[in-house]
N, C-alpha and C positions, 0 to 999 in steps of 0.2 A: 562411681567416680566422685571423687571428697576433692571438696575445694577451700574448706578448713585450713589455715596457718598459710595457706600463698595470699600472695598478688594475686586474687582472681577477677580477670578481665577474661571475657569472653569474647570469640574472633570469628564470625563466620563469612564462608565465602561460596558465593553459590557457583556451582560449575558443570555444562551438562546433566548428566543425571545424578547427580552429588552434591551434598550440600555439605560444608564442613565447620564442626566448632571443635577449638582449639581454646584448652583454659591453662594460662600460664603456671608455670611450678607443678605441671600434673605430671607431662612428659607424654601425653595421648592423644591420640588422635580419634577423632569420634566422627562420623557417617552421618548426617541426618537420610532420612526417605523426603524424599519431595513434597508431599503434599505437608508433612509435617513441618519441615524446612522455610517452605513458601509461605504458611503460615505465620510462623514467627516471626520472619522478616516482614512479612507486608502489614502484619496488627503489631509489629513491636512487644509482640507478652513479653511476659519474664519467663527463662528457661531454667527449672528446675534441675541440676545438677545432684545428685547425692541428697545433700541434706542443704547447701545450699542452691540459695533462689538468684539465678542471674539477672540484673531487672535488663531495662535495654539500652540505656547508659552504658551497662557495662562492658557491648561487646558491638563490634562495627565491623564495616566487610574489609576482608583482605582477600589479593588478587592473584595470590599464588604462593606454592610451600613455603619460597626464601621468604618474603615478606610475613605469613605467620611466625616463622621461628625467631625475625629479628624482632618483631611486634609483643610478641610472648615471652623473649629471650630464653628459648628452648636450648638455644645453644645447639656445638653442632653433634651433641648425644643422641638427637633420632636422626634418623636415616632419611635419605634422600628421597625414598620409595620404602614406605613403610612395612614393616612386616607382614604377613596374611594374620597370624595371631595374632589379639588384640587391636585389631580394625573393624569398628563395630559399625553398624546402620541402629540408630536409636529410634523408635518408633514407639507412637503414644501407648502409653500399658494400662488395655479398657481395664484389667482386673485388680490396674492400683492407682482409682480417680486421685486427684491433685488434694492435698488437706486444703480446706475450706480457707483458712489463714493465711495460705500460700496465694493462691491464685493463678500459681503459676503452672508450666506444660511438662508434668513427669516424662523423663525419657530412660527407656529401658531397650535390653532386648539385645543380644549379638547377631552380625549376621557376613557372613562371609563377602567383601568386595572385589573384583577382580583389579588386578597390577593395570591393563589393558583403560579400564574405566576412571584408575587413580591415577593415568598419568596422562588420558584426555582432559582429565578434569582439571592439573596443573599446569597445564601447558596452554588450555584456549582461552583465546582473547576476551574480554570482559566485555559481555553483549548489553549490559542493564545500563539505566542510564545514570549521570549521576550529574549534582550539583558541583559548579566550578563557580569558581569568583576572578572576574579579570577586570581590567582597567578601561576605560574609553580613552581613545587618544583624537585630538583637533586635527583636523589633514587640510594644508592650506593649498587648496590646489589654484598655480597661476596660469593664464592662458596669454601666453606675450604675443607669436605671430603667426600666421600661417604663409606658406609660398606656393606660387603657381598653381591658384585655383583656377579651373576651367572655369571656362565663358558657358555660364547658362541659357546666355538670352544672346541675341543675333545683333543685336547693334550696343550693348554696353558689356563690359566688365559686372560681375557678381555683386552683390550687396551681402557679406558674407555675415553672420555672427554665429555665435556657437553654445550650442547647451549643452548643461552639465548634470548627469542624476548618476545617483549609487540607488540603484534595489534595492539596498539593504537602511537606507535612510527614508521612506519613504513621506512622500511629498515635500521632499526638498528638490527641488529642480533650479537648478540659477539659470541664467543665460546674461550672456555678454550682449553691449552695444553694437547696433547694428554698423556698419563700414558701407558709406557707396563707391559703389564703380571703382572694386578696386580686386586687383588679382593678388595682392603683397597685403592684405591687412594687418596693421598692429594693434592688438588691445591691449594690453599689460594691463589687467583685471585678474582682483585675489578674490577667490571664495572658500567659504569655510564648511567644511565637515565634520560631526563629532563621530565617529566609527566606534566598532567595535571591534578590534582584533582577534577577535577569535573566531567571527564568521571570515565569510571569503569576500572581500568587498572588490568589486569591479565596477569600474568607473567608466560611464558612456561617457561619450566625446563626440559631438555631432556638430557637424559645420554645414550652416543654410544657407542658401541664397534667399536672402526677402523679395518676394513679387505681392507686388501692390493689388492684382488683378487677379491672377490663378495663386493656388495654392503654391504655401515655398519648394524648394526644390532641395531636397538632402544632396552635400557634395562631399560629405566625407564623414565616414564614423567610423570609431573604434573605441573596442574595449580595453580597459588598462586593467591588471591582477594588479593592486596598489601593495600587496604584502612584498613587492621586490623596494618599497621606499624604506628605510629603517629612521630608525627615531634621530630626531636631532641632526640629520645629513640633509642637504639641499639636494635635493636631486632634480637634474635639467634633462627631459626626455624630449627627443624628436619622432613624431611619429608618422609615417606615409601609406599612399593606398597600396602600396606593391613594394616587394624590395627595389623593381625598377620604375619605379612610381617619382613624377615629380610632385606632382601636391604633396604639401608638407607643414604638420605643423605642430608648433614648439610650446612646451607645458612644464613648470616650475612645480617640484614637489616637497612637502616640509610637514612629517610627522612630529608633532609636539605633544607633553604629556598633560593632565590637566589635573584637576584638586579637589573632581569628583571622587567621592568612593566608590570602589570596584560593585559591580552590576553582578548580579548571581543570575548563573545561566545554567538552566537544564540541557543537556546533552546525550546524544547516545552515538556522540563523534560524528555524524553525517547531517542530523539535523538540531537546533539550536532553538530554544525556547527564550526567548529575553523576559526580563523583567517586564509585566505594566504597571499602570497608572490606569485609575478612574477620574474621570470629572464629570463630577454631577451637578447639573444647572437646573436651577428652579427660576421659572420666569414667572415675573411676580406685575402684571399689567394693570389690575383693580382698577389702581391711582388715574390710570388717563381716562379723558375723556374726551378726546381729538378727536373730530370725523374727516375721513380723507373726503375732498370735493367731490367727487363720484358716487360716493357715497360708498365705495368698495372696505370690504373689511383690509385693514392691515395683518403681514405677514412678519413674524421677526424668522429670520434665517440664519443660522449658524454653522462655522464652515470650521473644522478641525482637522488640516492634512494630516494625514500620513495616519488617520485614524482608521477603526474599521468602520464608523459610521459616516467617517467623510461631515457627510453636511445630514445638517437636520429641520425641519421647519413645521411653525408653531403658527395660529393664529392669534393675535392679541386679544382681550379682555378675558379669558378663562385661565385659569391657574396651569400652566404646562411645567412640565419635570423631561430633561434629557438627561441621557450619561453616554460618554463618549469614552473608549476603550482606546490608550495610545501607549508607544513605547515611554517609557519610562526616562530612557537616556534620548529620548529625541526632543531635541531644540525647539521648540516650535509655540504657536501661538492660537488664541482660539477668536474669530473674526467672526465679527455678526453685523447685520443692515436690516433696514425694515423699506418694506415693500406693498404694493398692492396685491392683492390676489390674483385678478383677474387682469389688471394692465399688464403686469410684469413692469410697471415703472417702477426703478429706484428711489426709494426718499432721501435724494443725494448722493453722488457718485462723489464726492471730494473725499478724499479722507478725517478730513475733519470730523464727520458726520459719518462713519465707520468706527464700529468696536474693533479693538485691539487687545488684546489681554494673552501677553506672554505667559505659558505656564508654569516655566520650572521652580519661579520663586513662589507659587501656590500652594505645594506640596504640604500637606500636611496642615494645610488653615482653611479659614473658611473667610469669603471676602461678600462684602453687596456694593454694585456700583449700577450708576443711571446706562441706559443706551442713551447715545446723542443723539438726538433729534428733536427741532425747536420746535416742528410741527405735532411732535408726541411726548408732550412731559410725561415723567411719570410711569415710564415704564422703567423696572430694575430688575436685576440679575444676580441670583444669589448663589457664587461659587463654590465647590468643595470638591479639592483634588486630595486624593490619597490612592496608595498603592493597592492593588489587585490582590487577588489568591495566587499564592505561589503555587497551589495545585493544579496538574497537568490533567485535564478529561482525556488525551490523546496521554496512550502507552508510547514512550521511545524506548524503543531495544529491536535487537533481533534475534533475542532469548523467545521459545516459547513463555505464553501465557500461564502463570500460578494455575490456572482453571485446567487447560490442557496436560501440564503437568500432572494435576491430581487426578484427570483423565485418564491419562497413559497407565498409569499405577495401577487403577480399577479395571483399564482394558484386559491388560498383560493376566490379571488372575483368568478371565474369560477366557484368553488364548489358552494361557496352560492347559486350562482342561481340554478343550478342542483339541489340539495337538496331540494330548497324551493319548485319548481315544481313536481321533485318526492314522496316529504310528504307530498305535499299540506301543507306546514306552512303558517301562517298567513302575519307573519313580517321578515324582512329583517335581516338575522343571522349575527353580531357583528367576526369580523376577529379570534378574539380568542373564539368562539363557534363554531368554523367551524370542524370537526372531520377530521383527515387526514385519508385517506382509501389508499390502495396499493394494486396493484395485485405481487403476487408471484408465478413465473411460473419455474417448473422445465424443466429438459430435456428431451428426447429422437427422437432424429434425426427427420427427415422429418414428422415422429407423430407428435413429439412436435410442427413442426413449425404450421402444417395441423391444428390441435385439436386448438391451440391458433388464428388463424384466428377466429376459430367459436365461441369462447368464448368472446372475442372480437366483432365479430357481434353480439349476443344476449345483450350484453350491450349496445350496439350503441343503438336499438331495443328498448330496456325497457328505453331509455334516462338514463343510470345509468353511462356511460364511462366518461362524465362530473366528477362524482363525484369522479373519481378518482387523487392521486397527485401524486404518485409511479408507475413506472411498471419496474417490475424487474425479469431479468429470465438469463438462462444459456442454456449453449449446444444450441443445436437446435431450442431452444426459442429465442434465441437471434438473430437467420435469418429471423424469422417475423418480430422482433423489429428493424433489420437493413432499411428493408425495407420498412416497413413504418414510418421510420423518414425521409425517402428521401424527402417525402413532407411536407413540411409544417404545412399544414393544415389537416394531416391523420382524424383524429377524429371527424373533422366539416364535412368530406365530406363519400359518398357512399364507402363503405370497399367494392363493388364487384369488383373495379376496382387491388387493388392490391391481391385481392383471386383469380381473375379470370389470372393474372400475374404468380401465384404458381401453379397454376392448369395445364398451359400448360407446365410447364418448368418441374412438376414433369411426368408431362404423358410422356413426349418424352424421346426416346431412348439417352441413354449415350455414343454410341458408337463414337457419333463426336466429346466429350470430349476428346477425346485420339487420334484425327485426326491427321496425321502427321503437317499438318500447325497448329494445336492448340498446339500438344507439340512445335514448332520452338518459336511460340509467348508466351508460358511460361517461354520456356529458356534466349529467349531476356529479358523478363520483369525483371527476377532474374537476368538477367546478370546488368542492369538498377539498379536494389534493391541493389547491389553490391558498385555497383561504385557511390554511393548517401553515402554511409559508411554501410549499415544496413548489419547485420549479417545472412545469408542466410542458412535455411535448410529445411528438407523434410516438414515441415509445411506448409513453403512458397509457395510450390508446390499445398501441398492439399488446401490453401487458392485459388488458382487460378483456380483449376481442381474444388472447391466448387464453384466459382463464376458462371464457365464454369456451370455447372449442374442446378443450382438456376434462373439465369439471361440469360446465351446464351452471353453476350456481355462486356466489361471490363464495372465497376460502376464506375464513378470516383467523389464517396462521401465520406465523411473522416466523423469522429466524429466527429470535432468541429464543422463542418455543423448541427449537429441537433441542433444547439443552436437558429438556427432560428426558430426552430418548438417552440421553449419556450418562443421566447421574448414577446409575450402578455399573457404566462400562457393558452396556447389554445389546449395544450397538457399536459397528463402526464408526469413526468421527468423521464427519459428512465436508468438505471440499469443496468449494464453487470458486472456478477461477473467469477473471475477465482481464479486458485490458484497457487503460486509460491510454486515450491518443488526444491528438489537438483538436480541436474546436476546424480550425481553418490551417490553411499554409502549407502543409506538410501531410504527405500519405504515410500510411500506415506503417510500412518496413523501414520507415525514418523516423518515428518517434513511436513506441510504445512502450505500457509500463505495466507489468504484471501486478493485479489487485486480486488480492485473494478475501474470499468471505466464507467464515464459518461461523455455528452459534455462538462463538466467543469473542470472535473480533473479527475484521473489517478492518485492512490495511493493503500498504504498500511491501514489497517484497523488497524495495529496491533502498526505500527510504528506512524501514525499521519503522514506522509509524502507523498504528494502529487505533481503533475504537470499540468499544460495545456495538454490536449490530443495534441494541437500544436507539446510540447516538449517530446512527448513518445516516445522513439525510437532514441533521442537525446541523446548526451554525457556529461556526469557530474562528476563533482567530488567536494569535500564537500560542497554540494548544488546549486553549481556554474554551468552555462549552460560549458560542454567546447566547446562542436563542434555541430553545429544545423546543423538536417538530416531533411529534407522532414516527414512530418507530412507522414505516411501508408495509404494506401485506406483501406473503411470499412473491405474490403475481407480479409486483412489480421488479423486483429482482431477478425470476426467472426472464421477465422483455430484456433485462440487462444482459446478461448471461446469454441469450439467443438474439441481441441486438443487431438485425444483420442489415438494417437501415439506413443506420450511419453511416456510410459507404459515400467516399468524392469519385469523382470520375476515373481517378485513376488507378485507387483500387479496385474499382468495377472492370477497367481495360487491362491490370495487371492479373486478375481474376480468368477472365475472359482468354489473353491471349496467351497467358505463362504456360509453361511444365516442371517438372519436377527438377529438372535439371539445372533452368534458367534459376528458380529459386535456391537451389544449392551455391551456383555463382552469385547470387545475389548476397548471401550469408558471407563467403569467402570474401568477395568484395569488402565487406564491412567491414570481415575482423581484420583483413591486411590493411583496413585506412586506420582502426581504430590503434593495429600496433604500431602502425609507424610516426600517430603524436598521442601516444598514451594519454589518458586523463591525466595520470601522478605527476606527470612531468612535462609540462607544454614547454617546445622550445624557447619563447620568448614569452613574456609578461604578458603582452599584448598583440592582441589580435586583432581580422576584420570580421563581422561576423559572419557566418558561413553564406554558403552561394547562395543557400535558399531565402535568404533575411538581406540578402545584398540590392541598395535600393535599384531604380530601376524605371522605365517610362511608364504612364499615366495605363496607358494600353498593356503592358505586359503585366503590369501588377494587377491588373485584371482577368485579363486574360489567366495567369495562376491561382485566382482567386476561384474562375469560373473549374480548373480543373481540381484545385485542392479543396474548395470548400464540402463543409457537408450539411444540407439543407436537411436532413431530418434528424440532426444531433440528437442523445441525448445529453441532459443537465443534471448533474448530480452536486448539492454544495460540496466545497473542497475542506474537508476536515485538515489538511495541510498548512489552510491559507494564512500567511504571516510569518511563517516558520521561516527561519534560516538557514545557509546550508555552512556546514563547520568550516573553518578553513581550512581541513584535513580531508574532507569529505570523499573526493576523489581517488582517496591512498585506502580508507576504508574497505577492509575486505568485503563486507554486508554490500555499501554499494556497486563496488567496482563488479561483482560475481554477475551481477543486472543492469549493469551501465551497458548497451550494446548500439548507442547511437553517438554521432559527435556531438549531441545539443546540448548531454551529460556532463561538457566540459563549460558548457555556459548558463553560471545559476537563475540569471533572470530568464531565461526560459525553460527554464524548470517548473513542474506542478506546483509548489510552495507559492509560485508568484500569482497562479489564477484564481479567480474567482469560484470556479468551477471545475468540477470534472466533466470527462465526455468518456462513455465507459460502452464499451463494444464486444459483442462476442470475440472469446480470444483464437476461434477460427479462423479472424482477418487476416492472422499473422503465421499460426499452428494451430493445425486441431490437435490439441495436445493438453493434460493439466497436468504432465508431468512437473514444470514449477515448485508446486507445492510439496511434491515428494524431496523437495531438497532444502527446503528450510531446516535452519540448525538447530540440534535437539531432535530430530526424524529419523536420520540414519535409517531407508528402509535397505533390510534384506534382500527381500521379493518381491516383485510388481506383477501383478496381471494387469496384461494390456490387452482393452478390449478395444478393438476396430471396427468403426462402421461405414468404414468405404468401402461405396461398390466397385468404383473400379482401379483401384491403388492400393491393393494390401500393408505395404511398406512403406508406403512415401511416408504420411505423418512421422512413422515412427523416424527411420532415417534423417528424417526434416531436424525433427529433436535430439536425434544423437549428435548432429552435425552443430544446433544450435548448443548444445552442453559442451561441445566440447572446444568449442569456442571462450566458452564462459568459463574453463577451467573444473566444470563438474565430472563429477565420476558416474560415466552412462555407460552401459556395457556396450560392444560394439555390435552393430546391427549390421550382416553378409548373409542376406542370404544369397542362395544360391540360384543361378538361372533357370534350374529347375520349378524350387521355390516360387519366384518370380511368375512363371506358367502356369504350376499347377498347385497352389500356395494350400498347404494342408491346415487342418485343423487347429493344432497348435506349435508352437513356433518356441526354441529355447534359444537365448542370446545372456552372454556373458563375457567376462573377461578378467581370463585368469590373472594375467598380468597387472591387473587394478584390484586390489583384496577390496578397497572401497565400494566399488560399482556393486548394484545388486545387483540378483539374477532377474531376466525378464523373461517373463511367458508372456506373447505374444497370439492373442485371439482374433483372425482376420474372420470378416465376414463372409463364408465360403462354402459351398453345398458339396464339398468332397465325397464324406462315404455317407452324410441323409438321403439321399436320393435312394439309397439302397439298403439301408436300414433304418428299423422305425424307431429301435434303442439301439445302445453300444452291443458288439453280438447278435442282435439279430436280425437277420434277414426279412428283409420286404416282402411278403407276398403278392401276386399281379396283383390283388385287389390296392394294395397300399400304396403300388408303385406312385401313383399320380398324387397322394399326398407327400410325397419327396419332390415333389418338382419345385423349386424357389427359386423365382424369374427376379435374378439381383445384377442381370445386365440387359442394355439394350433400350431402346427410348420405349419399350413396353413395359418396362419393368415399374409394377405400382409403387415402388419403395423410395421414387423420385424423391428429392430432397424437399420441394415445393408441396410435396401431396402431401394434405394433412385427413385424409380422406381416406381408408382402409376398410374391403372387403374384409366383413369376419376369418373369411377362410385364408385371405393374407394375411390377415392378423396373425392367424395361428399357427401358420407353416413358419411364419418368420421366428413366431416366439420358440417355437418347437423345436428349429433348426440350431437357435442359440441354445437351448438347455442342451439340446443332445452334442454341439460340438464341444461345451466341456465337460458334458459327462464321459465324454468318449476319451480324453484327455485325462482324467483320473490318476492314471498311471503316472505321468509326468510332473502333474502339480502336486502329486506325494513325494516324487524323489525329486522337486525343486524344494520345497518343505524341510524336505531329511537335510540336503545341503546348506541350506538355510540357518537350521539348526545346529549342526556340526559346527559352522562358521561363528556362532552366536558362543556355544560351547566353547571353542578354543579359544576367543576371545574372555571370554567370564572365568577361566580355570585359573588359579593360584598359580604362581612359577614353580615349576618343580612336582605340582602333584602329578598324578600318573593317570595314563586314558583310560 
């Protein structure tokens, strides 16, 4: 490829599994491989071309064909859908390293792409995120009157006034004067907001009644979407509690432009990165030598809204240093008092004797001025505001990870060979005919972990666990999977070594979990987990008392540790789903949010915002690391992942009294409330907010607090927190596919706005991880689904088809038949021809069909054996209770035995789901026009 005598500008664009550069005046189209791809783009090298060196200047992303060829001005001489000849994949050429001089990434190599792959790749939405530049605009919101407020109190009229806050401004909160004894109050009061247009700004509106004696009384709130006000138009909005609602009240709207320069903001369309600001304060005390009466030391306090440090405080005479992390475009001021330690008296409550120091005329200087107080000369304040790191610790996209990627590449060589050996094919399978297959494993405690060992050995066994590139599982599944990433090489080597690990740890007695020296060394560890920064609760506890039951001894392996089991693709890539829900308010089938953790990242499914497992557990604020905590040992993620404590009442009574059925009405419910006020399109601007947030007497807000709340939370910091949500966000394919609650339409309670996550096994809602298998860039094929309910073969699955298809996902359809249902066999095939997308699913229910009577696939049980087939998986005697972490050996080993032999006995099926698999991956990858 000679770039000699053009324009050479170089153009690439990443897309699925294809990366493309495009060099003007050449007329070609060239292929990168991904990991090479992902490469370049994220270190910027220079691409070596022929004999010219592209540096990274010279070539930038474009988002699709039209756009390269108008960018390159290729003109319209290539074709739409490029030819198969001369459509290369360029990949590094070990045996022609780069000249010394160059520096740059030789690419060589031809390699056949399919039509199928190059016209997913021009056609899908741009998942990466990207810098934008927009304007801030002033919004002067007026509040003139309100009509026929209700009488709060029995013998007067309301004393009404009203406050005003945007989310998205934080710690600006205004409030109007207060009105006595009046039902018709007029305020005609203007406040000001500097916004940002490009997130979603919605504007609370709360109208109080002021009580002298008990707390005030909320008589009316509502949210405004202020994106219906346009620039330069007055707009006069009436707003009421009901359409037949008489309280009513009237609010003047007036976006104006201002003469800031536009704010550069990272995006990945759903969530919003803003510019910051640092200010760093060095308090400089030396000089005084004031002593309070008391003789108590002085405190200097410093209060910075809308910061993420909020307030700070200092003791006077020793040299102290803050810095306070704040929007950049927010308004705001930085307020400091001095104080006694120990009284809590003000030294002066006047303002006069109060710091005040606006900061936007700071920027970029450095200032020293006195604190006021006559009682303490001598104290001063040395400022220095400047701009933040533009770089993001939090990945926005909902592109697979560069890592995963180069993953996938290394996996796919593993499969081939598997594949070729267990179909006996001819020839060597082409990287994009390779079919990606996954196992999907649900929960149930010590079953689940027991049952997935065996399932797992029978693949070992039939040489099929090669072919897998997913495993993914939850609860109790997720303790197998912990512990066999600890090595390496799990998969290459004899699996009795870690079944025979589980086998002793579940036989033996639990009562030295609870030894008096094992609770001392729990409480040390939490007192350690403490003082690291991390947020400490009864979770913590049962992560250590699970470690104590599983292992006998502290693990000290982390997630990003399994990243070594991947780096030659010699493993499956390992899966852990959970779910964030509320703290308080709300049960679980009304607010959850799929969190997915693997050794590369830690994120939301919903939001496209992810982290190094490194930084989980670490502190952030608008994308920005603030305080780096100690990466958690596994144990504490597996409590996360089998969290079954966080539980309110009403999960526990929708637990207790539900069926399968109720919870299918409970889905259908949702999706028919959620289609008839779409996210993308709310009827009106303005809403109240839903039932559940609607206020309410002193006793019932209690009383739902007694049924919503959840006393053994966990606390996870929120790697979200600060983040904005775009003003497009809810039109977003990425979120709308996992928006499945109404609260999705209202961004102040959304994750971004808490402090915290509360993160629960994702059993509370589905024992399912199917999730994960639908992130974009997965496209699986195949799924083995492995089930460890005793007594519902099909619900979860069902539960998930039902939820996918809700959500617009491609899940094949799950009928079985009444039969089925009775006497549910070993393995289970589900598909759906009508959907090419859907993959195929084999289905492994936990079922003692034909082991009872044979001890392998074929053969016969003799009397002696009979009684080792017996596997008691119903009935309140059955030891496999979800509770029992307590296993006879001989349970142990009937159950594990049961799982290998029900898929070795399955062989047959999971080879011709394989063959289809393949086929389907094949017609996909072939050229147009070549011949089968």
């Amino acid at each position: 490829m000679q770039g000699q005598g053009h324009q050479a500008y170089g153009f690439a664009a990443a897309r699925g599994p294809l990366w493309f550069l495009v060099v003007s005046g050449v007329r070609s189209l060239w292929v990168l491989s991904q990991p090479l791809a992902s490469s370049i783009c994220a270190e910027r090298r220079p691409v070596l071309v022929g004999t010219k060196n592209f540096q990274p200047h010279e070539w930038k992303w474009v988002w699709s064909w039209e756009s390269a060829k108008q960018e390159t001005a290729l003109g319209e001489g290539v074709p739409q859908i490029p030819p198969w000849v001369g459509c290369y994949s360029l990949t590094a050429a070990a045996q022609n390293p780069d000249p010394k001089d160059r520096g740059g990434q030789r690419l060589c190599g031809p390699q056949r792409v399919s039509r199928n792959a190059w016209q997913q790749s021009v056609s899908a939405p741009p998942s990466a995120r990207r810098v934008e530049a927009s304007a801030c605009w002033q919004l002067t919101v007026r509040v003139l009157e309100a009509r026929n407020l209700r009488r709060a109190d029995l013998l007067s009229e309301a004393d009404p006034y009203v406050i005003l806050q945007l989310s998205t401004v934080p710690g600006m909160k205004f409030k109007t004067k207060t009105l006595t004894d009046t039902s018709h109050p007029v305020w005609n009061e203007a406040f000001h907001f500097l916004i940002q247009s490009q997130v979603k700004n919605v504007l609370e509106l709360s109208i109080y009644d002021e009580d002298s004696i008990t707390e005030d009384d909320i008589c009316f709130k509502v949210l405004y979407d202020i994106s219906e006000v346009l620039p330069g138009k007055l707009l006069r909005k009436t707003f009421s509690q009901s359409p037949q609602g008489e309280e009513e009240l009237d609010v003047e709207f007036l976006m104006e432009e201002t003469s800031d320069r536009p704010e550069n903001l990272i995006t990945n369309k759903v969530l919003v990165a803003r510019e910051l600001s640092c200010l760093d304060v060095h308090l400089d005390s030396a000089g005084s030598t004031a002593v309070v009466a008391d003789q108590d030391k002085l405190e200097l306090e410093l209060e910075l809204k809308g910061s993420y440090e909020d307030t700070q405080t200092s003791s006077l005479g020793t040299a102290s240093a803050f810095r306070f992390h704040y929007m950049a475009a927010l308004e705001t001021e930085l307020s400091g008092r001095l104080r006694s330690s120990t009284s809590n008296v003000w030294n002066g409550d006047n303002s006069a004797r109060r710091l005040t120091v606006p900061l936007r005329p700071l920027i970029g200087k450095e200032v020293t001025m006195d604190v006021p107080a006559q009682d303490v000369p001598g104290v001063r304040l040395q400022l220095k505001a400047e701009g933040c790191s533009k770089e993001l610790a939090v990945h926005l996209g909902f592109n697979l990870c560069a890592e995963e990627q180069a993953f996938l590449s290394r996996r796919k060589q593993v499969v081939a060979k598997a594949l070729k050996q267990a179909l006996q094919l001819d020839g060597d399978l082409q990287e994009d005919e390779v079919p990606i297959v996954g196992i999907m494993a649900t929960g149930g405690g010590a079953r689940a972990m027991t049952s997935l060992y065996g399932h797992l050995l029978a693949l070992q066994k039939l040489g099929l666990l090669d072919c897998v590139t997913y495993f993914s599982g939850v609860s109790g599944s997720t303790w197998t999977m912990a512990h066999l990433y600890e090595d390496p090489e799990w998969s290459q080597k004899d699996l009795e070594g870690p079944i025979r690990h589980a086998r002793e740890h579940l036989a033996k007695s639990k009562l030295e979990v609870f030894s008096p020296e094992r609770l001392a060394s729990y409480r040390r560890e939490l007192e350690l987990r403490a003082e690291q920064g991390h947020p400490t609760s009864f979770v913590d506890l049962w992560a250590l008392v699970l470690e104590s039951m599983l292992h006998g001894q502290v693990m000290d392996q982390k997630l990003s540790g399994q990243r070594a089991a991947l780096e030659r693709g010699q493993n499956p890539l390992p899966l852990y789903l959970s779910l964030n829900v509320k703290e308080n308010n709300l049960e679980t089938l009304d607010f959850k949010e799929w969190v997915e953790f693997s050794p590369y990242e830690v994120g939301f499914l919903k939001y496209g915002a992810f982290v190094p497992p490194e930084l989980f557990g670490s502190k952030f604020f608008m994308g920005r690391l603030m305080r780096r905590i100690p990466e958690p040992r596994i144990c504490f993620l597996e409590a996360i992942w089998s969290n079954v404590f966080s539980l309110n009442l009403l999960d526990a009574w929708y637990d207790l009294t539900s069926s399968g059925e109720s919870w299918k009405q409970h889905i259908k419910d949702k999706t028919r409330s959620l289609e008839k006020e779409p996210l993308t399109s709310l009827e009106t601007s303005s809403w109240l907010e839903a039932s559940w947030l609607q206020p309410g007497t002193a006793l019932a807000q209690a009383f739902k607090g007694f049924l919503t709340g959840r006393p053994l939370h966990q606390r996870s910091p929120n790697f979200l927190q600060g983040l904005q949500l775009h003003q497009d966000y809810c039109s977003h394919k990425g979120f709308s596919t996992w928006a499945d609650c109404q609260l999705d339409s209202t961004p102040s309670q959304l994750t971004p706005q808490e402090p915290q996550l509360c993160l629960v096994d994702a059993g509370y809602f589905i024992n399912t991880s199917c999730p994960s298998m639908f992130r974009p860039g997965r496209r699986l094929d195949l799924i083995l689904s492995f089930d460890y309910s005793l007594s519902a073969p099909f619900e979860a699955l069902q539960q998930t088809e039902l939820y996918c298809q809700a959500r617009g996902l491609p899940f094949p359809r799950v009928e079985p038949s009444p039969q089925d249902h009775q006497q549910p066999r070993e393995c289970h095939l589900f598909s759906d021809p009508a959907c090419p997308e859907a993959p195929i699913l084999l289905h492994f229910p936990l079922v003692n069909a034909s082991f009872k009577d044979h001890s392998a696939p074929g053969v016969q049980r003799s009397p002696a054996e009979l009684q080792a087939g017996q596997v008691n998986l119903t009935g309140a005697t059955s030891p496999y209770a979800l509770s029992n972490m307590t296993y006879k050996e001989e349970d142990f080993e009937r159950l594990l035995r049961l799982s290998d032999y029900n898929v070795q006995t399955s062989q047959g099926a999971i080879l011709q789901a394989l063959r289809t698999a393949l086929k389907h991956r094949a017609l996909e990858a072939r050229p147009p026009g070549a011949q089968t």
